[in-house]
N, C-alpha and C positions, 0 to 999 in steps of 0.2 A: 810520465817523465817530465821534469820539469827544464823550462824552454831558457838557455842560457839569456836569449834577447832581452826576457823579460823581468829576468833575477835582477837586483839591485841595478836598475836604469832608469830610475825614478824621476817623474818626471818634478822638477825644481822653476825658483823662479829663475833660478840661472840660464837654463837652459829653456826654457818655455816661456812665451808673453804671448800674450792675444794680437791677434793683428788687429791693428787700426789707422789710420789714414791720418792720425794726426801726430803720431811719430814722423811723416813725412814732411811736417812742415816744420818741426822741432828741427829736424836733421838742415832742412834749407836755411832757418837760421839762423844757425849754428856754422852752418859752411858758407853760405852768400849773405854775412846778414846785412852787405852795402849795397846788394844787385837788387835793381826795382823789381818789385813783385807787384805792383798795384798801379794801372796808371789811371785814373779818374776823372777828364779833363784837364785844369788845372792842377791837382793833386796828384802827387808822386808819394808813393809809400813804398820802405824797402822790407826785404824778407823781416828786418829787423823789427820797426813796426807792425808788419803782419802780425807775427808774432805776439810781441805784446799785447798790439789790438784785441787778440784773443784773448789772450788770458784774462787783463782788464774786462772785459765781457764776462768769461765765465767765474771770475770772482765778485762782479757783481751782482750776476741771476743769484749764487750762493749765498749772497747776502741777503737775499729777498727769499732767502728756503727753498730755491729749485735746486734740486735734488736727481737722483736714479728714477727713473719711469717719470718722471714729468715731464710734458707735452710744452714746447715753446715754439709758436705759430710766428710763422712773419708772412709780413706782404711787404714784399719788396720788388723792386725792379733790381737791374743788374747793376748794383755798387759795391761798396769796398761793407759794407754791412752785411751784405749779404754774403761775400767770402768768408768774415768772419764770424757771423754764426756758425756758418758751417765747420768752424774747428774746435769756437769760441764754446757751445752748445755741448756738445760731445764729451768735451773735457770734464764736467760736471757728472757726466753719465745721465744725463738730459737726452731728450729725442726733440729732431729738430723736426715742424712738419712746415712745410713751405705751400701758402697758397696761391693758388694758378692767377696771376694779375685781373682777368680777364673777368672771373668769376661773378654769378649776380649775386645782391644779400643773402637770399634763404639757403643759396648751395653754402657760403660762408658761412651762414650760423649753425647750419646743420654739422660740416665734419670740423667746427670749433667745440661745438655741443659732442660729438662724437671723439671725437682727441681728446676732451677730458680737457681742455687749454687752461694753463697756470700764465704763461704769458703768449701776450700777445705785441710783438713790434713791427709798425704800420708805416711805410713812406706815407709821406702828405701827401703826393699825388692819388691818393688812394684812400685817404683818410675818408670821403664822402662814403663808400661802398661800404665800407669796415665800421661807420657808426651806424649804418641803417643794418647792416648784419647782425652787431650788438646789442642792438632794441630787440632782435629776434629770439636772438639766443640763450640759454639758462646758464650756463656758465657765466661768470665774472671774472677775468683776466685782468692779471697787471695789462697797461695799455703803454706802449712807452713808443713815441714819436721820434720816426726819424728824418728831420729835415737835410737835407741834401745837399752843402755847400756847394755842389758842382750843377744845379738845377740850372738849363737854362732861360736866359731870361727871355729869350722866345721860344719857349715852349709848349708844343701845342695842346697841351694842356697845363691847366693853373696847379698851383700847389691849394691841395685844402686845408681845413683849420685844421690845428691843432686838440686832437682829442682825449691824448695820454697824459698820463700824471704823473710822467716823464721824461726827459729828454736823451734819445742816444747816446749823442756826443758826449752828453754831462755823466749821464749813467758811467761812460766805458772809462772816459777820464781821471772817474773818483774810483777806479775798480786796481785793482793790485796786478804790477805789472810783472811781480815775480811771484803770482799765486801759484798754489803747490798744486797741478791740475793730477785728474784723476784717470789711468788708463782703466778700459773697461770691467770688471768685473772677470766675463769671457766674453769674447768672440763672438759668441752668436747673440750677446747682449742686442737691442737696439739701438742704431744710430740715428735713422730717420723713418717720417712718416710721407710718404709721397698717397692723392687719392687719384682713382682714375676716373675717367671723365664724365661717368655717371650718366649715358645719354639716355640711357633706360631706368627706371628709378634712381634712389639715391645711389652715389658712388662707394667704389670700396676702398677701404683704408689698405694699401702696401707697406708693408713694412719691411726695411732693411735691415741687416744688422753689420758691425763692424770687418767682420769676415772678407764680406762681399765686399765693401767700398773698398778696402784696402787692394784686394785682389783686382778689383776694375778699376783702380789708380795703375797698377801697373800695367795689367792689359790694356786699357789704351794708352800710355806711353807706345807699346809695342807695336800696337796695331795703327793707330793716328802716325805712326814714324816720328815723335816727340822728341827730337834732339836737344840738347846742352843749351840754357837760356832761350826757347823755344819763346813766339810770345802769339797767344793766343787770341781772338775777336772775340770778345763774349755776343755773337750774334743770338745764337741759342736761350732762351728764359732759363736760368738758374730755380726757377720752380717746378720746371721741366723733369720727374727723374732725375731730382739733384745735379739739372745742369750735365747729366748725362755722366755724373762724377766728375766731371772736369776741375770744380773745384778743388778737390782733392788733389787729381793728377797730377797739376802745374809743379807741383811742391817736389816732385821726384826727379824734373831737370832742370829745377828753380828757375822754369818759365816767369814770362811774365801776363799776369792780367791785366789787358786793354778792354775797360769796361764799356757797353754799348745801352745805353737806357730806350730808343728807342730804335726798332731797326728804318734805316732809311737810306737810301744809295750813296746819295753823296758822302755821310760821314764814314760809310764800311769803304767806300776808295782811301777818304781820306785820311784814316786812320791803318789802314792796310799801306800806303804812301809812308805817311807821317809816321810809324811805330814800326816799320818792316814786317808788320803781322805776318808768320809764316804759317799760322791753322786757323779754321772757324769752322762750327759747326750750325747745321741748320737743315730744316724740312727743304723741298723743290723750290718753294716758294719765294727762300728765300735765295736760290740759285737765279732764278726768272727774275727777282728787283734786282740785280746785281747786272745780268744780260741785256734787262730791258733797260736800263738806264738812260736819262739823257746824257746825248755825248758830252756836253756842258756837266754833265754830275760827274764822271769819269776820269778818273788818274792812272796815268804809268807807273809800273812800278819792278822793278829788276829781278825781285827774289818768285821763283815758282809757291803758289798760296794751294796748302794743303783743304780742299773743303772735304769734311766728312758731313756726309746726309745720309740720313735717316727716316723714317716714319713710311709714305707710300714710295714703293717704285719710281724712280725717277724717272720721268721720261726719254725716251730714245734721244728725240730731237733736243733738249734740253741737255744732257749729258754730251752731244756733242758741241752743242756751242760751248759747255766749259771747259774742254780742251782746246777747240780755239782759240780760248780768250787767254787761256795760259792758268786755268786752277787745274789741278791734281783732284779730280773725283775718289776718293772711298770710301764704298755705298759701303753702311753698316744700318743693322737690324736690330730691335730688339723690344723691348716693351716696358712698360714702369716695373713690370714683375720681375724682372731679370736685370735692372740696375740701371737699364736702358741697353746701349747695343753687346748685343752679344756674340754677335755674328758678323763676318765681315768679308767684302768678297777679295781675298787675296790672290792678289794682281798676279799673272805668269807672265816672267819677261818675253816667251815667247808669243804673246798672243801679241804685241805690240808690231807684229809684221799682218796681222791679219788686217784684211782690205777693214776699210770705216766701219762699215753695216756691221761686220761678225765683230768688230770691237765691240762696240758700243752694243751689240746683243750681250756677251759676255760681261760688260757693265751692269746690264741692269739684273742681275740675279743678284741674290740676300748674301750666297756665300758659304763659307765653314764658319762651326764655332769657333770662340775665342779662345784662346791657351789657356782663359782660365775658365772654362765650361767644359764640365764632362763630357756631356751627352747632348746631341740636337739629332733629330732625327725627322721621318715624315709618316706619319702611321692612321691606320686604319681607327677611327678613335669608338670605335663601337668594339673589334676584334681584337685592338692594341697588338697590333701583326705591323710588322714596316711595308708600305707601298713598295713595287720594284722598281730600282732607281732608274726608269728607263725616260725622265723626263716628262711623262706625259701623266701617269695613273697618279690622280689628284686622292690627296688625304692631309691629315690636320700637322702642322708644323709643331713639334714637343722639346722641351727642354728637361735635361737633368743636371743637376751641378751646384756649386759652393757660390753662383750668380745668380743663382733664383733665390726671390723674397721666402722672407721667415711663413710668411701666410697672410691672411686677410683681418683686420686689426675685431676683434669681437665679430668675427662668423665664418663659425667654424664650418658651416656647411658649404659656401664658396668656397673656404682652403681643403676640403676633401674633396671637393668636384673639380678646384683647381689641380691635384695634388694626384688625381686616381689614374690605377695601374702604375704607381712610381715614377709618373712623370708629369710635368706643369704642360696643361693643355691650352697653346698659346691660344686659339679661336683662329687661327690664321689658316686658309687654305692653301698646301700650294704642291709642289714639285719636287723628287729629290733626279736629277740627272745623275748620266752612269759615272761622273767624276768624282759626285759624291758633294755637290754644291745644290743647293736648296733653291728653289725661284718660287717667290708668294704669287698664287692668281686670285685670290682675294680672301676677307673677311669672310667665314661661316655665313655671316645674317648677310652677303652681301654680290652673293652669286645669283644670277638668272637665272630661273630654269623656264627655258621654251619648248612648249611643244616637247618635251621628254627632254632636250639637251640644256646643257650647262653652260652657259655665257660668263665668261669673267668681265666683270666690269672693268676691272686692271684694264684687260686687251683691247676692250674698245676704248678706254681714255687713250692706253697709248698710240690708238690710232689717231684719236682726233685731235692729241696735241701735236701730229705731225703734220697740220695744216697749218701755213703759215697765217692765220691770222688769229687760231686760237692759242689764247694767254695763258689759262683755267676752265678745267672741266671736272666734272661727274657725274655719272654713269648711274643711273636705280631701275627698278625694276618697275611696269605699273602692270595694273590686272588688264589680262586680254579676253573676253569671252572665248575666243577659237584656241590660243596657245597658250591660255594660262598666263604668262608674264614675256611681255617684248621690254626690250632698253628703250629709254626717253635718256638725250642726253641735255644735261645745262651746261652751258656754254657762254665764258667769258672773253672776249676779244679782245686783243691787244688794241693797246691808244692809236688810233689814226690807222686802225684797221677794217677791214666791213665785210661780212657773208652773208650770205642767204642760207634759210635749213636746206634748199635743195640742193646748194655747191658744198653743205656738210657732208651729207647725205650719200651725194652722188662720189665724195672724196671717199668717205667708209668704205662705200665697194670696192673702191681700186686696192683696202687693203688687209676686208677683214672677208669672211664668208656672208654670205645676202644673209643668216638666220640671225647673225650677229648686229648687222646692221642696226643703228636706232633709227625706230620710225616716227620720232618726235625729238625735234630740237629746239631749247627754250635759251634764248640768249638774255641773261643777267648776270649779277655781279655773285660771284659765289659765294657762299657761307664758306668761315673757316675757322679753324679754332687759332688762339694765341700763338701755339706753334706751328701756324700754316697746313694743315690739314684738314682738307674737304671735309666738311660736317654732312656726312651722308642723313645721318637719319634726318637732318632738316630735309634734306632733297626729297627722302622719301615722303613726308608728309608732304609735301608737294608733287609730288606724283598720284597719290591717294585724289586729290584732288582735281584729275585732271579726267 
């Protein structure tokens, strides 16, 4: 019998277009195109220029033969270059792949060599790293320099030479500001190439496609509570997981972007002061430079500042000094694979009666999926059976949904091991409670086992940051002859602070179980990556060693 729905409802361009995240910024505009969208030190750019800026961009890569499937790498810091790749790029049906600042040459040359890179655009701050890369690498990219009108002139790092065989500014300039840009193909075309962090051989290329940005432009409008000319801190790296989407997002309550090239206390006061920043996002890390501040770096300022954090667990004691201080915590979760956060732990106005302690418990869990994620669950990843939500029965945190990555860019066998029993197997350990909110107790590679029992390294950092003199910690495992594996913790102390491992030590008791306990504490200055999370596997070779 045939099914009325499906007789003549054909789908048309009328009625069907691909979602993409740069209709978003067409539509702002279009509608604000006098409201600043850009502010860059001295430079003010409105949605109107955005705009443009883009297009000029992507009429010029076009002029130079980038096309559909060609790779355009940038190294940039947080500027007005870097928001417009991100729409400037896409328009062409280009894939943008954004490399991590922080990055040494060989990792550079390697996912430049691996991207297949047609161009390559390089702040000068950066240019040193990006020519010793190039000496490595087999590909040959256009190289095109982008110098930084707003660079300051004390900054703590120099601008390098000039390497490309072009200039940004001159590039975007001479490029057409009413080019006829190109919406995607379809949907699950790609938009970007994000790599993850590779601690263990070379890293793997994520790939996004337009589907998903566009969907996580609106989800975090919803879920960051992104109001009407909103105006955002770019504290976050925009190579980050594409900046977490954020670039995108702005463009749906013609926010505005307050760009931050280096993070450092006094300009996040003073540009949260100075611009009424009402969001930023960022790891703990960057919650701890903002509390530890000198009071000399510190500004008042009227409006409540929305911080959304990400990556580890925030800590107890940490999450409540930024209720103190007057920012709005929500903790969101997620990974490069899923677009960045996907999970978010949505606040119940009745818990805001519960004494401090059970607040701030209730804080530090991951949360529910995002409105636009189908599926999160916590499962058995051998039996792919769901743990029972009872808070406690530990199994691997899984995603399904229209926010997880296309696959792994050339290996196929990552995206089938990613991919198996029909769900993206984050590597994450953790919890589903009977509410139906998800709490991580750690990374897979990154759980203790003593003596038969399981130690979350999560559980004892959040004990030892509840000592007030530790700033930075983490938590590894070393080989024990009698139990197999005890915790050794590292431990970073706040400035004009001072402990002994035994007043660590003797503090763990009062708050974890004695098996939990670390029976070694090494006080130095933590390893962390560019977006402020503990570089475990350094710790662990330093534990091997001890």
């Amino acid at each position: 019998m045939t099914n009325p729905y499906e007789t003549d409802l054909d789908r048309t361009a009328a009625n069907y277009q691909p979602l993409t995240p740069i209709t978003l910024l067409e539509r702002a505009a279009k509608t604000y195109p006098d409201h600043v969208a850009i502010i860059h030190g001295a430079t003010r750019l409105s949605y109107r220029d955005f705009w443009r800026n883009s297009l000029r961009l992507a009429s010029a890569l076009a002029g130079h033969g980038i096309g559909k499937g060609d790779t355009v790498s940038v190294m940039l810091a947080n500027t007005p270059a870097m928001l417009e790749a991100h729409h400037g790029v896409p328009m062409i049906k280009a894939v943008l792949h954004s490399l991590n600042t922080r990055l040494d040459a060989a990792i550079i040359a390697f996912q430049l060599d691996h991207a297949d890179c047609k161009v390559l655009i390089v702040d000068r701050e950066f240019s040193g790293v990006i020519k010793e890369a190039l000496a490595l690498a087999k590909v040959k990219p256009l190289v095109i320099d982008y110098d930084d009108p707003d660079y300051a002139a004390d900054a703590p790092y120099p601008k390098g030479d000039r390497i490309g065989t072009l200039d940004y500014a001159a590039l975007v300039a001479g490029g057409d500001p009413d080019f006829a840009w190109s919406m995607p193909d379809d949907e699950w075309d790609a938009i970007s190439l994000n790599y993850t962090s590779g601690t263990t051989g070379n890293p793997k290329g994520v790939v996004s496609h337009h589907r998903g940005a566009a969907l996580m432009a609106y989800a975090n409008t919803i879920h960051a509570s992104m109001g009407k000319h909103c105006v955002y801190l770019w504290t976050l790296p925009m190579f980050h997981a594409n900046g977490w989407c954020f670039p995108w997002t702005l463009a749906v309550q013609a926010g505005t972007h307050v760009c931050l090239r280096w993070v450092r206390a006094k300009p996040m006061y003073d540009m949260i002061a100075d611009h009424a920043v009402t969001h930023l996002c960022g790891a703990p890390i960057v919650m701890a430079t903002l509390l530890n501040a000198a009071d000399g770096d510190k500004r008042s300022f009227p409006q409540t500042v929305t911080f959304n954090t990400a990556a580890a667990p925030p800590p107890e004691a940490v999450l409540a000094g930024m209720a103190d201080a007057g920012f709005a915590v929500t903790h969101l979760y997620g990974l490069t694979e899923t677009y960045g956060p996907a999970v978010v732990n949505e606040w119940h106005t009745e818990w805001d009666s519960l004494d401090r302690a059970a607040r701030t418990s209730k804080k530090a869990r991951q949360g529910v999926r995002y409105a636009a994620l189908e599926g999160l669950t916590v499962m058995d990843p051998v039996a792919m059976t769901e743990t029972p939500a009872d808070g406690e029965t530990l199994g691997e945190v899984m995603f399904r949904g229209n926010i997880v990555m296309k696959g792994y860019l050339k290996n196929r066998k990552a995206t089938d091991e990613a991919f198996a029993g029909g769900w993206f197997h984050s590597g994450d350990l953790g919890v589903m409670h009977p509410d139906g909110y998800i709490q991580l107790k750690d990374r897979s590679k990154d759980i203790i086992i003593s003596g038969g029992e399981n130690i979350s390294s999560i559980e004892v950092e959040d004990a030892l940051y509840k000592h007030p003199a530790v700033a930075s910690c983490g938590v590894v495992g070393r080989h024990d002859e009698k139990w197999g594996e005890t915790p050794v913790a590292y431990v970073e102390l706040r400035p004009g602070k001072s402990a002994t491992e035994a007043e660590i030590i003797e503090h763990c008791r009062t708050v974890l179980a004695r098996y939990k306990v670390p029976r070694t504490v090494i006080f130095m200055e933590i390893p962390k990556t560019s977006t402020g999370k503990i570089q475990k596997f350094r710790l662990r070779e330093m534990a091997k060693s001890l």
